[in-house]
Gaussian input, Z-matrix of N, CA and C with variables (Angstrom, degrees):
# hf/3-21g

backbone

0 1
 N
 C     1     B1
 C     2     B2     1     A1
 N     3     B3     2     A2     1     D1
 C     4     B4     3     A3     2     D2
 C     5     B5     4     A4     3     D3
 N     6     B6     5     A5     4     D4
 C     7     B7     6     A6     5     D5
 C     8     B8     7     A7     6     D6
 N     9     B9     8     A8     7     D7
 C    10    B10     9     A9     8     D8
 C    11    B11    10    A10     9     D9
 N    12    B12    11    A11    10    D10
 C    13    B13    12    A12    11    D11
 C    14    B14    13    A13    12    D12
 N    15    B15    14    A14    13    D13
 C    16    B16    15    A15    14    D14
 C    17    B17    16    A16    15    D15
 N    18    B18    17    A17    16    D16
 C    19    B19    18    A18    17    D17
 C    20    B20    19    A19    18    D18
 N    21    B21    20    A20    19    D19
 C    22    B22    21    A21    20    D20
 C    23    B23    22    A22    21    D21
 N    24    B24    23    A23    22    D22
 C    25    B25    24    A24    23    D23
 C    26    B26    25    A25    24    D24
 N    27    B27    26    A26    25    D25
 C    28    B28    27    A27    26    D26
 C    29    B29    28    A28    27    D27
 N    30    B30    29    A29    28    D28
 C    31    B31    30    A30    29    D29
 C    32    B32    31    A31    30    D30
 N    33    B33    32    A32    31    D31
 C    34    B34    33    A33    32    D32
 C    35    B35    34    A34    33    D33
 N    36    B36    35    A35    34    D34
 C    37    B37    36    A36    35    D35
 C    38    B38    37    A37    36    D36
 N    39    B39    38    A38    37    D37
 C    40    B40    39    A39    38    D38
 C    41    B41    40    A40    39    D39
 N    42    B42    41    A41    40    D40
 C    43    B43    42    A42    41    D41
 C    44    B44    43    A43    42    D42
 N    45    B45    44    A44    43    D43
 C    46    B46    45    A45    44    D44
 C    47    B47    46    A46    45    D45
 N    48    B48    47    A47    46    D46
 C    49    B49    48    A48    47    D47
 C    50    B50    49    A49    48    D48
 N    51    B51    50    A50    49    D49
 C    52    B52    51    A51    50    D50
 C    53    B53    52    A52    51    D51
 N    54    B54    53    A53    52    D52
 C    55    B55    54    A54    53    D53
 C    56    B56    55    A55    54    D54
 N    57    B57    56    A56    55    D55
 C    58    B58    57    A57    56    D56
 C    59    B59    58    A58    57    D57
 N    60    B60    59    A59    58    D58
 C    61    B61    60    A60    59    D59
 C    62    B62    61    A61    60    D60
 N    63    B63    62    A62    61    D61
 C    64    B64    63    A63    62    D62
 C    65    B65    64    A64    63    D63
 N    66    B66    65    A65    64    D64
 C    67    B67    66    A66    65    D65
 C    68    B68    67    A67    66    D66
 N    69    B69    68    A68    67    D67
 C    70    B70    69    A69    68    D68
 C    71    B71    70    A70    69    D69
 N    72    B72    71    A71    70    D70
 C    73    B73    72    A72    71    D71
 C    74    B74    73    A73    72    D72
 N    75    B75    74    A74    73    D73
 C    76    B76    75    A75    74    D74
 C    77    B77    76    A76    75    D75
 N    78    B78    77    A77    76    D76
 C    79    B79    78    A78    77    D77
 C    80    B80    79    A79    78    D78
 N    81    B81    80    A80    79    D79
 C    82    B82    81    A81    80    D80
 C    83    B83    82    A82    81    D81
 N    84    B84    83    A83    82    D82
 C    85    B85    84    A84    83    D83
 C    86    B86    85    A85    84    D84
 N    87    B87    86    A86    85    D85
 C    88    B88    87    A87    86    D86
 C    89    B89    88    A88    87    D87
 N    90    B90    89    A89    88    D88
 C    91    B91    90    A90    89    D89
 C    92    B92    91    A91    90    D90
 N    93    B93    92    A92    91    D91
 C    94    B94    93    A93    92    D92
 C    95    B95    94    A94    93    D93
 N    96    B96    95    A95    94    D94
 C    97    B97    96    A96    95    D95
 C    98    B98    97    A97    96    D96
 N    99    B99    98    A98    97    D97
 C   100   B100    99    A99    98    D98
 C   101   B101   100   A100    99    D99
 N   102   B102   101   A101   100   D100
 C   103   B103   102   A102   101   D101
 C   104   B104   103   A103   102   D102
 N   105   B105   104   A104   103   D103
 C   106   B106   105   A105   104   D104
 C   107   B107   106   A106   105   D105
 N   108   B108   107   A107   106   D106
 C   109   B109   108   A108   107   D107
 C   110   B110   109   A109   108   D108
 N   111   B111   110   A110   109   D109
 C   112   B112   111   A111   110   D110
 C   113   B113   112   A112   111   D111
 N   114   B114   113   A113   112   D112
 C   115   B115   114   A114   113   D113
 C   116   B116   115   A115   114   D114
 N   117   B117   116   A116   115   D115
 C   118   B118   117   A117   116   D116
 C   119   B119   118   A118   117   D117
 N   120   B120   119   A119   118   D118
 C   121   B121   120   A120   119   D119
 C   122   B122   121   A121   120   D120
 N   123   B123   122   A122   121   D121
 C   124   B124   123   A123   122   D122
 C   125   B125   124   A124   123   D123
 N   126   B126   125   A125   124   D124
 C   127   B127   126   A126   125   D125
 C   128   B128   127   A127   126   D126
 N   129   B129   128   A128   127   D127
 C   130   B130   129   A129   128   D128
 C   131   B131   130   A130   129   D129
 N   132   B132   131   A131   130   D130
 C   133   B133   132   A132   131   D131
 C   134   B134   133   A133   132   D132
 N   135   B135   134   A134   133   D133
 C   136   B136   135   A135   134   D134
 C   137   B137   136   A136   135   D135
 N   138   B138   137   A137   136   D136
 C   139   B139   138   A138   137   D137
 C   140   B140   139   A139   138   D138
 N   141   B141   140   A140   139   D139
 C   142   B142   141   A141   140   D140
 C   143   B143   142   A142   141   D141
 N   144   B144   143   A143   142   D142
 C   145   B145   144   A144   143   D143
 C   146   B146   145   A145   144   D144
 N   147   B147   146   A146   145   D145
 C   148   B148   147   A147   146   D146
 C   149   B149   148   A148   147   D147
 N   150   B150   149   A149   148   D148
 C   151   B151   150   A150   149   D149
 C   152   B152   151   A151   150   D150
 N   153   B153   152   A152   151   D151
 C   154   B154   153   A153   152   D152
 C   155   B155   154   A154   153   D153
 N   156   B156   155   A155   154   D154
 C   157   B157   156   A156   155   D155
 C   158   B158   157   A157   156   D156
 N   159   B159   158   A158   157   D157
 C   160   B160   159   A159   158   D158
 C   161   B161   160   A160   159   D159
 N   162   B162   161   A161   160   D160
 C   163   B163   162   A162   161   D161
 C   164   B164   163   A163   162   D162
 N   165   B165   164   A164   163   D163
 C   166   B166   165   A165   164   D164
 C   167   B167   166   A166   165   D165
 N   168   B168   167   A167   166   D166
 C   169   B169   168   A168   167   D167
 C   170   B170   169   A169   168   D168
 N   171   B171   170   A170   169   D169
 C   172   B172   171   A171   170   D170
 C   173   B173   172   A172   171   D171
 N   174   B174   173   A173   172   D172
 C   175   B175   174   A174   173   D173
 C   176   B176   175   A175   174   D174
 N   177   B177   176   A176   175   D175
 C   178   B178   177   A177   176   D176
 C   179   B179   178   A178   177   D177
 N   180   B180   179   A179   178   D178
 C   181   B181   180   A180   179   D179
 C   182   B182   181   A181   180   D180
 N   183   B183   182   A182   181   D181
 C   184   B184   183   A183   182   D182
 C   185   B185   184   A184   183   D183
 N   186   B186   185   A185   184   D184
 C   187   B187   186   A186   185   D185
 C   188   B188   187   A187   186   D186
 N   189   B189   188   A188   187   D187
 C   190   B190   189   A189   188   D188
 C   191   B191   190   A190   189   D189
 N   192   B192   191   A191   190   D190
 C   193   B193   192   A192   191   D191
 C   194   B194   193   A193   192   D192
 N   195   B195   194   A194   193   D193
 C   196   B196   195   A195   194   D194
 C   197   B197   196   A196   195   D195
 N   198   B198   197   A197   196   D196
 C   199   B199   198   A198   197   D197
 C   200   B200   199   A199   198   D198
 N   201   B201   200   A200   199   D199
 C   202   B202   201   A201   200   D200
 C   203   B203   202   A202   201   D201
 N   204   B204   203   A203   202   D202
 C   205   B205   204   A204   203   D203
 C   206   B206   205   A205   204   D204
 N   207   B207   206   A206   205   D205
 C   208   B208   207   A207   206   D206
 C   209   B209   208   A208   207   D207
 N   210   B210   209   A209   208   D208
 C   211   B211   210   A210   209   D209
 C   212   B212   211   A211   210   D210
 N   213   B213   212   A212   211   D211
 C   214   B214   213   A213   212   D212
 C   215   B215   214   A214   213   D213
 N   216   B216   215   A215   214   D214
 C   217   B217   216   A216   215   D215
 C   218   B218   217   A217   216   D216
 N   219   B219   218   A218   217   D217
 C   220   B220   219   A219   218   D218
 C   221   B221   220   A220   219   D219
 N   222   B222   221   A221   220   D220
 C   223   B223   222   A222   221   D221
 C   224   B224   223   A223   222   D222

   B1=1.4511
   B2=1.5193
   B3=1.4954
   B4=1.7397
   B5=1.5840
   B6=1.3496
   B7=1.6558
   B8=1.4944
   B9=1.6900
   B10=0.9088
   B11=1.5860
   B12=1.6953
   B13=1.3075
   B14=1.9138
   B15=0.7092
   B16=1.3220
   B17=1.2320
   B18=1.4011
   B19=2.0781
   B20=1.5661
   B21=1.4198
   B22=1.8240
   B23=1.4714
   B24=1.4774
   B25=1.1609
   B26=1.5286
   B27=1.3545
   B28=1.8704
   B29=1.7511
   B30=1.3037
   B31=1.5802
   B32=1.5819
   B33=1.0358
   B34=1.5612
   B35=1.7177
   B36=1.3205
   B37=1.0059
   B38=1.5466
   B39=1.5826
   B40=2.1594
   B41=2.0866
   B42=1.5050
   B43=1.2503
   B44=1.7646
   B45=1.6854
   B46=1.4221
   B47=1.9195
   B48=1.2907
   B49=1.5424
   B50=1.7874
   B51=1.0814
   B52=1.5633
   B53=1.5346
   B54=1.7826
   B55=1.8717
   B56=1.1038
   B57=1.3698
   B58=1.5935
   B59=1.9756
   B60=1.3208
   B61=2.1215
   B62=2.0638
   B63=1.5133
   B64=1.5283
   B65=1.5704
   B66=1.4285
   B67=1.7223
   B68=1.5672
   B69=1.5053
   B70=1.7188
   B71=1.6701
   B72=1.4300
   B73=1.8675
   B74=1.1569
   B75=1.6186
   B76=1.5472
   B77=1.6640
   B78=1.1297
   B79=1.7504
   B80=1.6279
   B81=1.2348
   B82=1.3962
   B83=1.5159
   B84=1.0023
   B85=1.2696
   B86=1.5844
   B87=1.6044
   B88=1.1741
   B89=1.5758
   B90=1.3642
   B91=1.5478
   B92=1.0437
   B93=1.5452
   B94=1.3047
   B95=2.0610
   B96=1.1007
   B97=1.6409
   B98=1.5164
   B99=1.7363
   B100=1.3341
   B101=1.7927
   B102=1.3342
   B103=1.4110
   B104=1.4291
   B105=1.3121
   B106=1.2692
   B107=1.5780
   B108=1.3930
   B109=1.6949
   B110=1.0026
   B111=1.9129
   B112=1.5311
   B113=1.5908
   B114=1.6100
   B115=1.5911
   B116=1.6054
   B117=1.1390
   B118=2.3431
   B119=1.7386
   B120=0.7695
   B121=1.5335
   B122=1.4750
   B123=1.0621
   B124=1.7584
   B125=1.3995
   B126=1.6379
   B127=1.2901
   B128=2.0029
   B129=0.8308
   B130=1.3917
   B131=1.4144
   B132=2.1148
   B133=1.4463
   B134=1.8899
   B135=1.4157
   B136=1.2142
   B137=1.7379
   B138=1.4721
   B139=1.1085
   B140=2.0057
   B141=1.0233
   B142=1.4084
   B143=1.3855
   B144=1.0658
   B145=1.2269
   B146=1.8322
   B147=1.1102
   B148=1.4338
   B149=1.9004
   B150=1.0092
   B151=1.6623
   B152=1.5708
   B153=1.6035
   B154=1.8456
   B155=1.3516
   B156=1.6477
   B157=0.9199
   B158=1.7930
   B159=1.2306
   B160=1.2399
   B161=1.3052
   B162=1.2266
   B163=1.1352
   B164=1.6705
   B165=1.4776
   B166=0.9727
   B167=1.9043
   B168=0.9266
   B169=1.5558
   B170=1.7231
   B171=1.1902
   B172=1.2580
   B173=1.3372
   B174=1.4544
   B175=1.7463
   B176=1.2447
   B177=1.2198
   B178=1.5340
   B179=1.4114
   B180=1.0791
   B181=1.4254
   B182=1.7187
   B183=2.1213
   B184=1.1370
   B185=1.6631
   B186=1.3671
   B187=1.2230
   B188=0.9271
   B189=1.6743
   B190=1.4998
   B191=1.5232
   B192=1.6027
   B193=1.3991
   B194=1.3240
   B195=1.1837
   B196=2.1339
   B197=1.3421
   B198=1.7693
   B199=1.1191
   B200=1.9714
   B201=1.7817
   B202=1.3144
   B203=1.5066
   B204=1.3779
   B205=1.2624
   B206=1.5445
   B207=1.1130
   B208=1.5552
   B209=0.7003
   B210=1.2112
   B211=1.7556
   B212=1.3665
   B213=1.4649
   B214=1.9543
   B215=1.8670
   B216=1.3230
   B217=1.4788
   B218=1.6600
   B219=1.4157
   B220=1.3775
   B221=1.7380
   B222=1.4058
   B223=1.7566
   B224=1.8256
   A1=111.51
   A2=110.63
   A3=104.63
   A4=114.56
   A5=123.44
   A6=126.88
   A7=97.71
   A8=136.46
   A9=123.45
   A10=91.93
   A11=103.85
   A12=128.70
   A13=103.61
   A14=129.01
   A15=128.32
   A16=144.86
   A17=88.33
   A18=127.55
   A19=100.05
   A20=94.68
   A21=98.81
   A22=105.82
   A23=140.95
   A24=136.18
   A25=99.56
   A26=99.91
   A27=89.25
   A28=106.34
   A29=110.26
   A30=83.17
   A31=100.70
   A32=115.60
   A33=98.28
   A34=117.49
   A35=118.35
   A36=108.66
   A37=132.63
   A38=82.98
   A39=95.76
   A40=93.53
   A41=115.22
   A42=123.53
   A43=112.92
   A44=108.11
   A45=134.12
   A46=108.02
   A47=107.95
   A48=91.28
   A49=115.21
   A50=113.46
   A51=122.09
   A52=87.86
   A53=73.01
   A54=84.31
   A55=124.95
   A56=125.53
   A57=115.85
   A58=103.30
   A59=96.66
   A60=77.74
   A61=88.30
   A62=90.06
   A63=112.06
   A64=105.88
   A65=92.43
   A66=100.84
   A67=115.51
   A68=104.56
   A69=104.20
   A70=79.85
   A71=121.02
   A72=115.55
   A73=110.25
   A74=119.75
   A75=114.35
   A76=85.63
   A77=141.82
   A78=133.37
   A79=94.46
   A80=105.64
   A81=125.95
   A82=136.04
   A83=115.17
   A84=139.22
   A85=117.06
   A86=114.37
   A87=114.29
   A88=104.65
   A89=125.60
   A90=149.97
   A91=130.26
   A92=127.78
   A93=129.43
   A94=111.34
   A95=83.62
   A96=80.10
   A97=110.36
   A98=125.82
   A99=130.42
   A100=84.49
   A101=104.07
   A102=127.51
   A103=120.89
   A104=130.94
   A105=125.18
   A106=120.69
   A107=120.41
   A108=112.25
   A109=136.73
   A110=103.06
   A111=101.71
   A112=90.29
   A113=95.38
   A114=106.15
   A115=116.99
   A116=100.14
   A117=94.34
   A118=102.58
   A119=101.36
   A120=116.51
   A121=110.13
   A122=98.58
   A123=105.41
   A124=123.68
   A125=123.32
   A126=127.04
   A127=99.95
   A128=86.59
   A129=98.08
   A130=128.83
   A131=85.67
   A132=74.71
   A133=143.49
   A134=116.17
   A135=101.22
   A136=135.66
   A137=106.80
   A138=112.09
   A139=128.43
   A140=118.77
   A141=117.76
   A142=112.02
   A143=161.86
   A144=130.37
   A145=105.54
   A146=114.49
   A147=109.60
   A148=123.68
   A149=141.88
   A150=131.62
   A151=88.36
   A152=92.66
   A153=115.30
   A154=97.87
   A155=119.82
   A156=135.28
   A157=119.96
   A158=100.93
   A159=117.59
   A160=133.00
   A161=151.35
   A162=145.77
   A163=137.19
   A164=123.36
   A165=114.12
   A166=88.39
   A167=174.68
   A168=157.72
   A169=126.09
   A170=109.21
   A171=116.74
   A172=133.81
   A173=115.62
   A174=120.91
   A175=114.45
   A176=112.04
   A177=126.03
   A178=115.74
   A179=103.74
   A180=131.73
   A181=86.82
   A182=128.42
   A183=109.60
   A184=89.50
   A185=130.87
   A186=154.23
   A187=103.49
   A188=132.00
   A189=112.21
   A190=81.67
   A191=102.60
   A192=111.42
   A193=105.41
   A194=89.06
   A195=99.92
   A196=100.97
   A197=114.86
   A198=98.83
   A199=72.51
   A200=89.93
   A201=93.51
   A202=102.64
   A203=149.08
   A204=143.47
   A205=122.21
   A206=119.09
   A207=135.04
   A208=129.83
   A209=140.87
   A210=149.33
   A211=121.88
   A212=112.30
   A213=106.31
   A214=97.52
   A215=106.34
   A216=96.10
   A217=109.10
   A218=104.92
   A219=115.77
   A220=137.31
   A221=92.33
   A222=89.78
   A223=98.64
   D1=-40.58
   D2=173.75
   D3=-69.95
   D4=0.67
   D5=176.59
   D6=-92.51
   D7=-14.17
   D8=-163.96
   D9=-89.79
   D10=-62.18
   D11=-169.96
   D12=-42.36
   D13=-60.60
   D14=153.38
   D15=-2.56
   D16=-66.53
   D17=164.35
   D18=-61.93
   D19=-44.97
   D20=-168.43
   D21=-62.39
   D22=-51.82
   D23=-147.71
   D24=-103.27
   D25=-22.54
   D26=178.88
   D27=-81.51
   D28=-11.29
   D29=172.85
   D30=-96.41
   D31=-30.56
   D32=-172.78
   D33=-73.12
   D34=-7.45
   D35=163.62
   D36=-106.82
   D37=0.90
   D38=173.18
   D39=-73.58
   D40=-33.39
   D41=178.72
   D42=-42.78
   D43=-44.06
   D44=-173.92
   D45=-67.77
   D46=-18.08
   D47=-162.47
   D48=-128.54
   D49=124.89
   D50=-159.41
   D51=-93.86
   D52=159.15
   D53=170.24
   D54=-64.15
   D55=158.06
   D56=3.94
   D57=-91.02
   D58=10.42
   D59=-178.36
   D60=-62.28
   D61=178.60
   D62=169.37
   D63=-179.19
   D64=134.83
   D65=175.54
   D66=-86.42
   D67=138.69
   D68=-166.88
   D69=-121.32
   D70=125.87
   D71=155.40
   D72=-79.08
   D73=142.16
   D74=141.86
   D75=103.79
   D76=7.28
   D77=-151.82
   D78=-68.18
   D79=133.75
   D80=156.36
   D81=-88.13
   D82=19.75
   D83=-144.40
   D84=-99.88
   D85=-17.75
   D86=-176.65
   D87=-137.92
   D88=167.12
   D89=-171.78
   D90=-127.53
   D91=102.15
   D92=-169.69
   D93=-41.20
   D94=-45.82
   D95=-179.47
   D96=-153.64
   D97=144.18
   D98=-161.28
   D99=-121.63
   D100=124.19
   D101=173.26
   D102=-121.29
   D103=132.41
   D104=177.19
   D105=49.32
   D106=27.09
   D107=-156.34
   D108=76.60
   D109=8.06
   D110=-178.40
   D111=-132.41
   D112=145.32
   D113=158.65
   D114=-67.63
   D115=131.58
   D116=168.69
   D117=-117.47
   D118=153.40
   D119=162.52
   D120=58.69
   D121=68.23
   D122=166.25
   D123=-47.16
   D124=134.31
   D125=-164.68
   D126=-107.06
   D127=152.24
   D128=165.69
   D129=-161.97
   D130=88.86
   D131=177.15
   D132=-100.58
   D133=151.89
   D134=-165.93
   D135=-34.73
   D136=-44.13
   D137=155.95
   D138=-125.53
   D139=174.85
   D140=-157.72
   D141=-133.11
   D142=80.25
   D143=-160.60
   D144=-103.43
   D145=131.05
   D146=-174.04
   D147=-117.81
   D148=148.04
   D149=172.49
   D150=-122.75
   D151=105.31
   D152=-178.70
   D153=59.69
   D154=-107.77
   D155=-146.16
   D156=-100.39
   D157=-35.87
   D158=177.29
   D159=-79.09
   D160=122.12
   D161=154.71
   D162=-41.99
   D163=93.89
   D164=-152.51
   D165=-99.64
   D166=-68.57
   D167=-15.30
   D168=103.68
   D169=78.33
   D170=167.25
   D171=-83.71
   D172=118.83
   D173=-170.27
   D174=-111.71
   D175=155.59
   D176=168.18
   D177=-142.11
   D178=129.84
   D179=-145.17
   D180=-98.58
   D181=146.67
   D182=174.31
   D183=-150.70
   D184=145.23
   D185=173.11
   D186=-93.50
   D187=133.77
   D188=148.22
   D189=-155.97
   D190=158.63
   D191=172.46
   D192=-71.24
   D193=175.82
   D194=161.46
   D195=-123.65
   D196=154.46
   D197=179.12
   D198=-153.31
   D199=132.31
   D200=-165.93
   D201=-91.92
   D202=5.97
   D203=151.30
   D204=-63.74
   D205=-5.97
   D206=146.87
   D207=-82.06
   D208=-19.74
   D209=-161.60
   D210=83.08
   D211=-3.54
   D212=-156.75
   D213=-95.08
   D214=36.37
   D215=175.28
   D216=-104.32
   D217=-27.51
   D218=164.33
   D219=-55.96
   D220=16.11
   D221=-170.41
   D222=-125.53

């Protein structure tokens, strides 16, 4: 269900944004930290939003059920 939910908000909000922004999912594009000449820890975040080249806005997208015998259906 979070592979759907995902699918769901990245198209409707690639729908939301004129040129030149554009939404990229899944971007591979950046590295928690560059050591010695090397990238480590590749990020990937769910969504990307970019103008050309740059990264303006990074999202993360989150699923969770509700389960109303806890209370967390109320928010």
């Amino acid at each position: 269900m979070e592979a759907v939910f995902k699918a769901f908000v990245a198209k409707h909000l690639a729908k939301q944004l004129s040129r030149p922004l554009h939404l990229k999912s899944q971007a591979r594009s950046h590295h928690l930290v560059r050591h010695r000449e090397q990238n480590w820890f590749c990020l990937k975040p769910d969504l990307l939003i970019k103008n050309t080249q740059t990264a303006l806005l990074v999202l993360d997208t989150k699923w969770k059920p509700l389960n109303s015998s806890i209370g967390n259906d109320q928010h």
